[in-house]
N, C-alpha and C positions, 0 to 999 in steps of 0.2 A: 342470390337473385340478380338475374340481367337482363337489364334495359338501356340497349342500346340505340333507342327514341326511334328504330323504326316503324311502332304503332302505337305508342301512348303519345306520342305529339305529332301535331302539323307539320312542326320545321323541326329538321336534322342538325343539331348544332355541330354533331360529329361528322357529318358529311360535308358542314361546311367546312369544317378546321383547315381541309386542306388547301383548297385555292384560298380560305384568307392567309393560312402562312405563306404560302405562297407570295401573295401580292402582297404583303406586309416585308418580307423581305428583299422584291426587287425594289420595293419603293425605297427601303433602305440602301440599297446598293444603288438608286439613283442618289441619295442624298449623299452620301457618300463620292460619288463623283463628281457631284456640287463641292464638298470642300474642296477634291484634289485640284479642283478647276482655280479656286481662290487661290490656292498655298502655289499655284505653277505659273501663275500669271499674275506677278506681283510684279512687271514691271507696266503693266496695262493701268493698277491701279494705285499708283505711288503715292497720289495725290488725294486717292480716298482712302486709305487704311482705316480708317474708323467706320465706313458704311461697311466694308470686306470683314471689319473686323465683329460689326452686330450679328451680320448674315452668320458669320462661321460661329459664334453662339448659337443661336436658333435651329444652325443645321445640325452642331453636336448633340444639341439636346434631344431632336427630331429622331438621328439616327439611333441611340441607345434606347428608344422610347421602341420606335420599329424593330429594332432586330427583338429587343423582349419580345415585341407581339406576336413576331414570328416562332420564337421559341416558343411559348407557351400555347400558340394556336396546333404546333406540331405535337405539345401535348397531350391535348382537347383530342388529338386524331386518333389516338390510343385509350380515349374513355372506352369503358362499358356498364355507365352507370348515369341514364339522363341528365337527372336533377343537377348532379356534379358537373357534367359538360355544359350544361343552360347556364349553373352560376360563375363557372370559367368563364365564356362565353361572352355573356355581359361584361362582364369586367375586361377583359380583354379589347370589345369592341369597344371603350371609354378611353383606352389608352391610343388607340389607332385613332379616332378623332382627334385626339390630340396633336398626337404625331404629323398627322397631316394640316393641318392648321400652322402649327411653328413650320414649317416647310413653306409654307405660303407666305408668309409674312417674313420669312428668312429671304426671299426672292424678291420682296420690294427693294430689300437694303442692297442685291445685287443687281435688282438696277440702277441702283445711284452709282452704287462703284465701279461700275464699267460705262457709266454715262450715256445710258439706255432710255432716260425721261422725255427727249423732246417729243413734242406734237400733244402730251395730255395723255404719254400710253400710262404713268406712274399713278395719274388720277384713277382712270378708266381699271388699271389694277388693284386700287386699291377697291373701288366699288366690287369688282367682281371676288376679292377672299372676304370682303363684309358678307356680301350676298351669302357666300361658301358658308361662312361661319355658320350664319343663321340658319341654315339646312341643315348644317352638320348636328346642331343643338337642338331642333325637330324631329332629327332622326333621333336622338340620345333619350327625348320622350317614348320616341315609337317603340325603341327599344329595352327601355326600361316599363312599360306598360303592357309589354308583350311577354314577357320574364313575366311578372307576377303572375300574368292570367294564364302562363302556362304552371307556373308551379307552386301554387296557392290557391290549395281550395274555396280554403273561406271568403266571404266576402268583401273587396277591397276598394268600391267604390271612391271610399272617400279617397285614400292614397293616389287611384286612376285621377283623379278630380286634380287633384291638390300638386300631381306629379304636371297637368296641362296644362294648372294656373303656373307654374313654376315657368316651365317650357317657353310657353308668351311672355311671360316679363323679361324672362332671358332673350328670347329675339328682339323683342323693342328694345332691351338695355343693347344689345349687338348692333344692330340696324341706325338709331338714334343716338342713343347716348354717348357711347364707349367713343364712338370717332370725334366728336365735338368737346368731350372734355379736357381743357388744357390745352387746346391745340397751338400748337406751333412747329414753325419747319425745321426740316431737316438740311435745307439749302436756303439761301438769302434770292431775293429776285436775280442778280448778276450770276446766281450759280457759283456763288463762293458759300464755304462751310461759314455754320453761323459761329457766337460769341461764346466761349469756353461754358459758359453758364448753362446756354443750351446743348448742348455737346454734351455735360455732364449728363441733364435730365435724361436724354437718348440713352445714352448709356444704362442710364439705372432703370428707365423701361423695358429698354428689349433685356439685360441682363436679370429683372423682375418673370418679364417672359419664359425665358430660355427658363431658369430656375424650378419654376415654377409647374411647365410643361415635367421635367427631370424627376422633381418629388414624385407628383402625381402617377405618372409611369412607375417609379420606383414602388412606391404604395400600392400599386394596380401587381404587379408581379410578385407583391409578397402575400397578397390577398387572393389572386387566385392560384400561388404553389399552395398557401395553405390550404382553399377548399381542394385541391387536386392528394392531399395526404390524408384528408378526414377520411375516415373507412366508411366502408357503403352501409354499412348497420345506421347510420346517424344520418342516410339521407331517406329513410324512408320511418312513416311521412316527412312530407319536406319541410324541416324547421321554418315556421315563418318571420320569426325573429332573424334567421338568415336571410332569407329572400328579401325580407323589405332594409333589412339593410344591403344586401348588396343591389338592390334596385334604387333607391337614394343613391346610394354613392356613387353608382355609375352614369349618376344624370347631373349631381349636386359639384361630385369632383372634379370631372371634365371644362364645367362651366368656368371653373375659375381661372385655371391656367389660358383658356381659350380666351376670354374677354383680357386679361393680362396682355396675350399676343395681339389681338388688334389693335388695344391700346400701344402697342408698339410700334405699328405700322407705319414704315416712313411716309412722308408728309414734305412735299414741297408748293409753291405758291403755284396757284394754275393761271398760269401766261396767258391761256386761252381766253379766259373772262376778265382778265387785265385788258386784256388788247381790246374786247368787247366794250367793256367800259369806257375806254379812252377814245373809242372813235368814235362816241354819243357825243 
């Protein structure tokens, strides 16, 4: 039996595969020029080695996380069996949120280290991979709700329900929470590195990060080589103890490494509303 989702579904997951390998691999090959840029211009950053040193975590973790997605999207390109490419699919697209979140967050730390913060751009950046986040984990609902209702007959309400109360706590926990807890900088107001103490915590947040981003990717490509080996006899009908776990997990798993990385996100004192304040 073959179905290769040109008329049992809306969406082509197999027609997608190939522009997302595609774009899943130059983005890698951007990140990738992001380290060579660190490791060749080490005399720009002498004085920050530790911010260069967060970034090129977050970027390695990034880049392994990307190039899998590109390989296993290439594939997805080679299914002839829906179900199997929809459950590839999803999973796959949980790892590429990822990947591109530790990229974002890897790019605060390189503007500290090439001393790219003045005027409030380090604020203003960090608002905008918050915002990113929070879409990025709206999307991880749309896509995890759109999975079941295409390959789950029975009735899933309650999981659609239960998957969008999820979704919103994760963007208030993104949006609110995650940035305000613990905070403290990554510079001193004078723009000197702070006290060895905080120094550490940076450390073991973005290295929390990066880690964390790594697993989850690693997990994401053992989980869809093995739906890509299961023979087509066992996807019809489509086990739903398969679908709704690989639909949790590609909403549940993502979320962690992701909030992990904001909480990473460099942090310096905003000059701006200092200088505001002072001249009241």
């Amino acid at each position: 039996m073959i179905d290769d989702c040109t008329k049992s579904v809306d969406w082509n997951p197999i027609a997608a595969s190939q522009p997302t390998s595609t774009f899943a691999g130059l983005f890698a090959g951007f990140v990738f020029a992001s380290m060579i840029v660190i490791l060749a211009n080490r005399e720009k950053i002498d004085n920050r080695t530790d911010d260069a040193a967060r970034a090129l975590k977050l970027l390695l973790s990034a880049f392994f996380g990307l190039a899998i997605v590109a390989y296993l999207e290439g594939i997805v390109r080679g299914e002839q069996e829906c179900p199997r490419a929809q459950s590839e699919s999803v999973i796959n697209g949980a790892a590429l949120a990822v990947g591109a979140i530790s990229v974002m967050v890897s790019l605060s730390w390189l503007v500290l280290a090439f001393d790219r913060h003045q005027s409030g751009v380090l604020h203003y950046f960090r608002t905008v991979v918050i915002i990113g986040a929070a879409f990025v984990t709206a999307m991880l609902v749309v896509s995890s709700v759109g999975y079941l209702d295409a390959t789950v007959g029975e009735d899933h309400k309650v999981h659609v329900w239960a998957m969008y109360a999820f979704g919103a706590l994760a963007v208030v926990v993104t949006l609110f929470v995650t940035p305000k807890v613990r905070s403290f900088h990554a510079r001193q107001e004078n723009g000197n590195m702070p006290h060895n103490e905080d120094a550490e915590r940076w450390n073991k947040r973005v290295s929390r990060g990066a880690s964390a981003g790594l697993i989850f990717c690693a997990f994401s490509a053992l989980a869809s080589s093995a739906a890509s080996a299961v023979p087509t006899r066992y996807w019809y009908p489509m086990p739903t103890e398969i679908a709704y776990a690989a639909a949790w997990s590609s909403l549940i798993g993502p979320t962690i490494p992701i909030t992990l990385c904001i909480y990473a996100l460099a942090r310096i004192p905003d000059k701006t509303k200092s200088t505001t304040k002072g001249t009241g």
